[in-house]
N, C-alpha and C positions, 0 to 999 in steps of 0.2 A: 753805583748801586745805592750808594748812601742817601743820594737826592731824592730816588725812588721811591725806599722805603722809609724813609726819616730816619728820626734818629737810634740809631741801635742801641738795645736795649736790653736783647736775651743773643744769648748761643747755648747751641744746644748740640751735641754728637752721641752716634751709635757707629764703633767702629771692632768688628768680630771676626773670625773665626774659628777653625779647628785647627791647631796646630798640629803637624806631624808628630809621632810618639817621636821621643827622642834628639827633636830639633836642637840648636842650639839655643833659639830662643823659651828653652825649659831651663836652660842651667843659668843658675844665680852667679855665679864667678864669672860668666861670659855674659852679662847685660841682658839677662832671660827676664821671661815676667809680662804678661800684658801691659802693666803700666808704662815701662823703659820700653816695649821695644812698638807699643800701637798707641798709648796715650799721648806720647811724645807730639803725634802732627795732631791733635786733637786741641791741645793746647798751644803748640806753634798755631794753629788757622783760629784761634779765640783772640791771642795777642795779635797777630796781624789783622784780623778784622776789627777791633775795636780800636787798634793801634794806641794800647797802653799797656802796662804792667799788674798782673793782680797783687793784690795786697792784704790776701787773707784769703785762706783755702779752709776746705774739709772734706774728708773723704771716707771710703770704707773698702778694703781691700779682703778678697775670699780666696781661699784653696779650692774647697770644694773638694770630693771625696776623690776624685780621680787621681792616678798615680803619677801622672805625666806630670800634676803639678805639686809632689811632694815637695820642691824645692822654691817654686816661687808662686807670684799671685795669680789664678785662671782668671780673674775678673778684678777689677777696679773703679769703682764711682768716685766723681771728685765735683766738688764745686767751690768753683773759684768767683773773688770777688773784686769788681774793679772800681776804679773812680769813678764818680756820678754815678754809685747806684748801682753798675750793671752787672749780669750775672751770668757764667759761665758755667754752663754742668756737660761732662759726658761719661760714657761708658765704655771702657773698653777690655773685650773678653779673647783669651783664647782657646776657648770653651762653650763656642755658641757659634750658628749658622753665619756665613757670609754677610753683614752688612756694613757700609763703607758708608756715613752719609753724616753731614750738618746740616741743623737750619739758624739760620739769624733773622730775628724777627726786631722790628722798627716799628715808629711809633704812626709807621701809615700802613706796612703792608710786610714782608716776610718773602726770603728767600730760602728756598730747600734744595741742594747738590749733594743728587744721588751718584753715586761713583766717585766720592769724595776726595779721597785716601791712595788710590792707585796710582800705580807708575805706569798703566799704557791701558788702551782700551776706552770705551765710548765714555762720557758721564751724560747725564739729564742736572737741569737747572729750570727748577720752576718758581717763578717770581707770583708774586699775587699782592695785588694791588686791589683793596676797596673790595675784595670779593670775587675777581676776575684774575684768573692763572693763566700766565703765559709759557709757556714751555717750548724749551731750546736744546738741543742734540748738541754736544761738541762731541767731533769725531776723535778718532784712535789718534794718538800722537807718541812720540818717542823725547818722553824726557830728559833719559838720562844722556842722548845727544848735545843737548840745549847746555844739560849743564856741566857738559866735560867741553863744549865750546866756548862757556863764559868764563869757567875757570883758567879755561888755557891763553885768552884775550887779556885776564889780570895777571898771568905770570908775564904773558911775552912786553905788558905793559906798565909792567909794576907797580899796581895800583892793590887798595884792598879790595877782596869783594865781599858780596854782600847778598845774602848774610855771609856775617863774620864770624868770628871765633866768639866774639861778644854775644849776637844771639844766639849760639848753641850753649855757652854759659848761662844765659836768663833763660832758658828752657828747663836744664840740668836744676839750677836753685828753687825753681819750682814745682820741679819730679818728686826732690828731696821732701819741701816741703811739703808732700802731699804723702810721702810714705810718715813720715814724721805727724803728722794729722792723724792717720788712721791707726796706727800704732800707740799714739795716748790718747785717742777717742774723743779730741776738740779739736777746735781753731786752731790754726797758725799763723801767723802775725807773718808776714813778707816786707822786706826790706825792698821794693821797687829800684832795678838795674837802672840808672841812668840810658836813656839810647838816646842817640843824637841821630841817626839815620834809620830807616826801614824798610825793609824790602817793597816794591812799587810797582806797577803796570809799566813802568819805562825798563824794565829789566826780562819783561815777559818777547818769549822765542820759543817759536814754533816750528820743530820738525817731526818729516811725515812720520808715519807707524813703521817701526824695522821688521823687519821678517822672522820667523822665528829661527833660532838657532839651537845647537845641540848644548850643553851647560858642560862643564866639566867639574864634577864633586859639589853642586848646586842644586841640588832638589827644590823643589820648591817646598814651602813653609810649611804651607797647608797641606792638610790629609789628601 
């Protein structure tokens, strides 16, 4: 993608919904909050697409009047800032209509993945080069197969995998730093995690769409 659009330069996300009244993701003591529990892949697909660490954030975090979110943030903006300039911003609400989507724009043309965010279900990917948009359907797939087969190949192989323990720690340091931003109303300075490895296309596995099943004490998130 990179050869395509040259060199990246912005990311950008819009990642919402409506949460259920009473989810868990409303409660502060159990990792509630649109930022912790929808910012999180917004900013995991920022560092893996520029494939660096930011090193200075800002943000601004709302309740907003609704009850559901007496106890944590319905909404979250952040912008994050990396080496060589580039810039990361997104949104993420749990108090706003369905939308799941990034775009990364490059110094020739700009990609945008609508269905960004989900664990099953179609996405659209529209690349635009010079003025000219291609668009691409990837169909319904069943992730969390993929990744209860990768995980089970490193235990029976004893190997690490990847991501590790290490990137869900450079994620978490920079959630923090971004509640810490909007709570004194400036900058935060980021201390860049060393990574020696990152997640890659050689690790990408595809299995079909599962059928649906009955959930047991899992409702679903959303309203």
């Amino acid at each position: 993608m990179a050869g395509e659009i040259g060199e990246l330069r912005i990311f950008s996300s819009v990642f919402t919904h409506q949460v259920r009244e009473g989810d868990i993701r409303t409660q502060a003591e159990l990792g509630g909050g649109a930022l912790f529990d929808m910012g999180i892949y917004c900013v995991n697909a920022a560092r893996y697409l520029f494939r660096a660490e930011p090193i200075e954030v800002f943000a601004f975090r709302t309740r907003g009047t609704d009850p559901r979110f007496n106890d944590t943030d319905e909404m979250t903006t952040a912008l994050l800032r990396f080496p060589g300039e580039r810039i990361a911003q997104f949104t993420a609400s749990q108090g706003a209509a369905d939308v799941s989507e990034f775009r990364v724009v490059g110094t020739k043309g700009d990609l945008r993945l609508d269905g960004a965010f989900g664990y099953h279900g179609k996405s659209r990917e529209f690349l635009t080069i010079d003025g000219n948009t291609e668009q691409t359907t990837t169909a319904a797939h069943d992730q969390f197969a993929a990744e209860l087969e990768y995980f089970s190949q490193c235990i029976l192989e004893d190997r690490e995998p990847e991501p590790s323990g290490e990137e869900g720690l450079a994620d978490v340091q920079i959630l923090e730093a971004i509640v810490q931003a909007a709570n004194l109303g400036r900058k935060t300075a980021l201390t860049p995690s060393e990574r020696e490895q990152r997640p890659d296309r050689r690790l990408e596995m595809n299995k079909p769409a599962a059928p649906e099943v009955d959930t047991v004490h899992a409702p679903s998130p959303s309203k």
